[in-house]
C-alpha positions in Angstrom: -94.5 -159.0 80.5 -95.1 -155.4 81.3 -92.7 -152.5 80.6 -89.7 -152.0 83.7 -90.5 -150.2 86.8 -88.6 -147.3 87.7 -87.5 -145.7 91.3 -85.6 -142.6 92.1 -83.5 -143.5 95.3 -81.5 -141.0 96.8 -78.5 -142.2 99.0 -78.4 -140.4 102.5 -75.9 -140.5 105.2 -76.9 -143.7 106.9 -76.1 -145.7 103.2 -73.0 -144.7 103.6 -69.9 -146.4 105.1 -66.6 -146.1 106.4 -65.1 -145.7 103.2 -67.6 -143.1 101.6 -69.7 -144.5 99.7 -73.0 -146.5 99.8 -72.7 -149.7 101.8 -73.3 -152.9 99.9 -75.7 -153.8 102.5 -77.8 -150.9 101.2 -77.7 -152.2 97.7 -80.0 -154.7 99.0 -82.3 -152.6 100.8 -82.4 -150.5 97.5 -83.5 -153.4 95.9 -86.0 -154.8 97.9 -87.5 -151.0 97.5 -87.8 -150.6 93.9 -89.7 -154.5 93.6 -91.5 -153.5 96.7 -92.4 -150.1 94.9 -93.3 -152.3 91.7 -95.7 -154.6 93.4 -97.5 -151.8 95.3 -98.0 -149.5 92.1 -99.1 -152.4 89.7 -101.2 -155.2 92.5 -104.7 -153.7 93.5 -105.9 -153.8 96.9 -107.2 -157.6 97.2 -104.3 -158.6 95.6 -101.9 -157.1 98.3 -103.9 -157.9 101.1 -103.9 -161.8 99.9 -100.6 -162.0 98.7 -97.1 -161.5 99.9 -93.4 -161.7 98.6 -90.3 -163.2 100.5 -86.5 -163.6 98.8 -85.0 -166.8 98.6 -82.0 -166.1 97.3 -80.4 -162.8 95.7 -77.1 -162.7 93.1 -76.0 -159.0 93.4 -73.0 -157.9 90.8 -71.1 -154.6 92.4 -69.8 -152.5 90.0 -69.4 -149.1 90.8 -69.6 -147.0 93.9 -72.1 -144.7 94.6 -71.6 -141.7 97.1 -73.9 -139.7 98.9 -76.5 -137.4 97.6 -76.1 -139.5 95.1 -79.6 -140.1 92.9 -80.1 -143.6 91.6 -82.5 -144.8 89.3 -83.7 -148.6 90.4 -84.9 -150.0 87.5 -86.9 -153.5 87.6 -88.4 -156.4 85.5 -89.6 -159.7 85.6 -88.4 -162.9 84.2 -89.5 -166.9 84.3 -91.8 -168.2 86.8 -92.2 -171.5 88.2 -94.7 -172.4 90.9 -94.7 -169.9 93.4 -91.2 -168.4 92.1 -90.6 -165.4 90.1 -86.9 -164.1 89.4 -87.2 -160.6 89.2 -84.1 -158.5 88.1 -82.9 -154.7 89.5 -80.5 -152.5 87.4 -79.2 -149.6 89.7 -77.8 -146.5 87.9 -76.5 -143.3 88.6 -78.5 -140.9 87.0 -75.5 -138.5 86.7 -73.7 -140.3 84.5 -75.6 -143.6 83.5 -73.3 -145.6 85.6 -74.4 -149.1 86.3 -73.7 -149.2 90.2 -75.3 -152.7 90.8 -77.4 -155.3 89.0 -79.0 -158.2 90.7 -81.3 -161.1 90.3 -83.6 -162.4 92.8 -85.8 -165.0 93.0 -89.0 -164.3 94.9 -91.6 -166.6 96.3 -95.3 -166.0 96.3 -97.3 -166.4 99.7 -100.8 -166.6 100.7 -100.8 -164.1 103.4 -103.2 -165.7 105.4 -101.6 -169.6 105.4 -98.1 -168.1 105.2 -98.0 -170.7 102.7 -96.3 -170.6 98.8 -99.3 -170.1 96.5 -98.8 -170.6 92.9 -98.3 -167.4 90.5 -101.5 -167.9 88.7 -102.1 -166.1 84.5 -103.7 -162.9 86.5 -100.8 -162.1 88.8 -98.4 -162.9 85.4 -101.0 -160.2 83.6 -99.9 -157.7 85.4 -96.0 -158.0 86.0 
C-alpha cells in the first residue's frame, strides 16, 4: 500500500456549533474530504470517470475539540479489501499541537459509475492506494 495522504482543512464559521467548536457533523464532511482529496490526486482520469465511491458505514472516535480557525491535518490510508469494499482510515490532528481531534474507519464500496453497480477492487486500483 502506498504512503498516507495528507489534507490541510481549515475550520470556518459554519463547522462550528453552539458550543464553540467544530460540529461532529463536520468531522464527517472532513472526512469524506481528505479520501475524496486522495482518490482525486492518485486515480487518473479513466479511472474517475468509471469508478465511484459510496460509505457504507463509518466508526468515528471523538476525542478532542477543535475550534475555529483552527488548521487540521487529515491524514488517510488504506487497509483490507474484499470485493468491492475497502476500509479506509482518517486521522484528524491539530496542527498546533499534534492533538488527535478524531480518527475514524470507513468502509467504502466501489461502483461502476455507469451501472451504479459494486465492481470489484481489481490489483490496478490496489496499485495505486
Amino acid at each position: 500500500m502506498a504512503t498516507p495522504f495528507e489534507l490541510r482543512i481549515t475550520a470556518s464559521a459554519q463547522d462550528i456549533d453552539e458550543l464553540g467548536h467544530v460540529n461532529n457533523v463536520v468531522y464527517v464532511r472532513y472526512i469524506q474530504e481528505v479520501a475524496a482529496a486522495h482518490w482525486d490526486t492518485i486515480a487518473s482520469a479513466e479511472l474517475k470517470a468509471k469508478f465511484l465511491w459510496v460509505v457504507l458505514r463509518h466508526e468515528i472516535d471523538y476525542r478532542t475539540p477543535a475550534f475555529l480557525n483552527d488548521e487540521i491535518i487529515g491524514t488517510t490510508w488504506v487497509g483490507e479489501y474484499h470485493g468491492a469494499k475497502f476500509e479506509r482510515f482518517v486521522k484528524l490532528v491539530r496542527a498546533s499541537d499534534q492533538k488527535v481531534v478524531a480518527e475514524s474507519k470507513t468502509m467504502w464500496c466501489m461502483i461502476d459509475a455507469k451501472t451504479m453497480r459494486p465492481a470489484r477492487i481489481t490489483e490496478d486500483i490496489v496499485n495505486i492506494l
